[in-house]
C-alpha positions in Angstrom: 66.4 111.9 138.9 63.0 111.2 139.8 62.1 109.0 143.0 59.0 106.9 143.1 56.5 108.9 144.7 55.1 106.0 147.1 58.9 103.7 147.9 61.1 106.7 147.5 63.9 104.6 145.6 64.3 105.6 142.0 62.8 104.5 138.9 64.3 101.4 137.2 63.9 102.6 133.7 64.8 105.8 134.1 67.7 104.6 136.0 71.0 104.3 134.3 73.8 102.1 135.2 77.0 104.2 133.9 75.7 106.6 136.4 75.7 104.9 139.4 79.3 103.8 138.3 82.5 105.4 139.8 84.2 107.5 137.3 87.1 104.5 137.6 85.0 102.0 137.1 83.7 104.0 134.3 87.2 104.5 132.8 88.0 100.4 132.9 85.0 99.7 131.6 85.4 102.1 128.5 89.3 100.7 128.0 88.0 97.3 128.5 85.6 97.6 125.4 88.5 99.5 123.4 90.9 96.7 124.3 88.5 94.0 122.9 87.7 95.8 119.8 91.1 96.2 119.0 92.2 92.3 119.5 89.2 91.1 117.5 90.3 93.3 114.6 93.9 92.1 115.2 93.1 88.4 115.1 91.3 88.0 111.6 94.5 87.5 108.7 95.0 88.9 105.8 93.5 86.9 102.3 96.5 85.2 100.5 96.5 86.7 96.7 94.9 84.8 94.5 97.1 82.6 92.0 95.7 85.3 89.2 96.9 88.1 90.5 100.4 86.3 91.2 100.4 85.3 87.6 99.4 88.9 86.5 102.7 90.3 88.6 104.6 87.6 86.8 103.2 88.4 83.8 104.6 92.5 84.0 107.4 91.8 85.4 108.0 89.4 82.2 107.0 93.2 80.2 109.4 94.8 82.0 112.0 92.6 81.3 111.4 92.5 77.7 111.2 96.0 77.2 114.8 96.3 79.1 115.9 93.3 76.8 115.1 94.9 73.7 116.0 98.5 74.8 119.4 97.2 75.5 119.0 95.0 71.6 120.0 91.6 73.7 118.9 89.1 71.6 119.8 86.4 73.9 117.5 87.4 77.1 114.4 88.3 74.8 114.7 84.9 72.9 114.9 83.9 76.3 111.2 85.1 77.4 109.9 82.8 74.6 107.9 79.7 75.3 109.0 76.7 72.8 106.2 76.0 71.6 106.4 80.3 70.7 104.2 80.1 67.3 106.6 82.9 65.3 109.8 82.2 66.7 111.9 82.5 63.0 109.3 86.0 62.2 110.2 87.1 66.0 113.7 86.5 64.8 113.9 88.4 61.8 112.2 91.4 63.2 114.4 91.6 66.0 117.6 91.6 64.3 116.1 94.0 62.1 115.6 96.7 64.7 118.8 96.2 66.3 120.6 96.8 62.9 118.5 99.5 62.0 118.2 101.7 64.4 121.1 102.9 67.1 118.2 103.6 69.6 114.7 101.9 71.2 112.5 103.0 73.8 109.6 101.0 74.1 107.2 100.7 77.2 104.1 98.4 76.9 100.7 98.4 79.4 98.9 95.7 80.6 95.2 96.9 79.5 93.2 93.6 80.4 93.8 90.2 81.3 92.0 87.1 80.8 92.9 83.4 81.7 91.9 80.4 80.0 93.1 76.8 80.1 95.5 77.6 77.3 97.4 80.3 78.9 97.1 84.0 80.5 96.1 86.7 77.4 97.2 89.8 77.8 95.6 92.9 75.6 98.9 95.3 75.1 99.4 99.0 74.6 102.8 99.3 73.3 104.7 102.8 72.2 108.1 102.9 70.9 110.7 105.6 69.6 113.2 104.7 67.2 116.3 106.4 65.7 117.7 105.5 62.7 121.4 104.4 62.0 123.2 107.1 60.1 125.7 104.1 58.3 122.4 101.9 57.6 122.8 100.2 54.5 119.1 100.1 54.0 118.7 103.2 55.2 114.6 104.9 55.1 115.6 108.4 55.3 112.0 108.4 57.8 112.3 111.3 60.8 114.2 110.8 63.1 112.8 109.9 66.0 110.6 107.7 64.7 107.3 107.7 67.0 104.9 104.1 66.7 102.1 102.8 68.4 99.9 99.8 68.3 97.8 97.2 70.2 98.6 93.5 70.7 97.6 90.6 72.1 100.1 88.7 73.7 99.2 84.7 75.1 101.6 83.9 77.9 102.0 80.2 79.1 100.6 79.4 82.8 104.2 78.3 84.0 105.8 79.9 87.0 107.7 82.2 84.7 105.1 83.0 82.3 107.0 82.6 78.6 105.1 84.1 75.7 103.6 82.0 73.1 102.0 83.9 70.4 101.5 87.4 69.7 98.3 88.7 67.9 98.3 92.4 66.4 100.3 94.5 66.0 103.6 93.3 67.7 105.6 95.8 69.2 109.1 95.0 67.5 109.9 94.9 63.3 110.2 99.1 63.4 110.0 99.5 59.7 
């Protein structure tokens, strides 16, 4: 490093601190920064989800449960996902008990595709897909292939409760296989 030509002492802006600095003060002063850096990042917490998404969960969970439901043709627990004031309970009914006594096996799975919350309740636009095989000792019998592959899009209004219950379903609803 240069000196000053007329003192001798070295040049203050040419001069750098860390330099002048023992190695282990050089060290402490590096672990010190580290140290702080790591406990500010460690301080801040984590954003609670918002009540949307928390509804959203709720809302495929209740999917999931339905499609088990009506996989397993229990009438009881899929009535049971309806809201009272479910606009097509008698239609939902009907179409139910016809699936379960026409065909000896459902698969169905359903995707959430978009969700949108108003002051009514949470709708949910549905991708549903379900395989059916007819009953051989159906009375009413179709003679369609077996398995029978369908498909369809629905809208399905859930109510804002803290076990969302479905109240209407727009489209093509997912269950009335014939």
């Amino acid at each position: 490093m240069a000196n000053r030509p007329e003192t001798g002492t070295p040049h203050p802006i040419k001069h750098n601190l860390l330099l002048s600095l023992s190695a282990t003060k050089q060290t402490m002063i590096f672990f010190l920064i580290c140290v702080l850096s790591a406990s500010v990042g460690c301080t801040t917490t984590p954003k609670p989800a918002s009540l949307l998404v928390l509804q959203v969960s709720e809302v495929e969970e209740a999917l999931r449960r339905i499609e088990a439901s009506y996989r397993q043709k229990d009438a009881a627990r899929l009535l049971s996902y309806l809201d009272t004031e479910f606009k097509q309970a008698d239609r939902f009914k009907a179409q139910i008990h016809q699936d379960f006594t026409a065909f000896s096996e459902i698969n169905m799975t359903m995707k959430v595709i978009r969700v949108n919350k108003t002051n009514a309740g949470i709708l949910t636009a549905i991708h549903w897909e379900k395989t059916l095989t007819e009953r051989a000792d159906n009375p009413r019998r179709l003679t369609l292939p077996s398995p029978l592959h369908q498909s369809g899009h629905a809208l399905f209004v859930w109510s804002l409760d803290a076990l969302p219950r479905l109240l209407d379903v727009r489209g093509d609803a997912p269950w009335g296989g014939e």
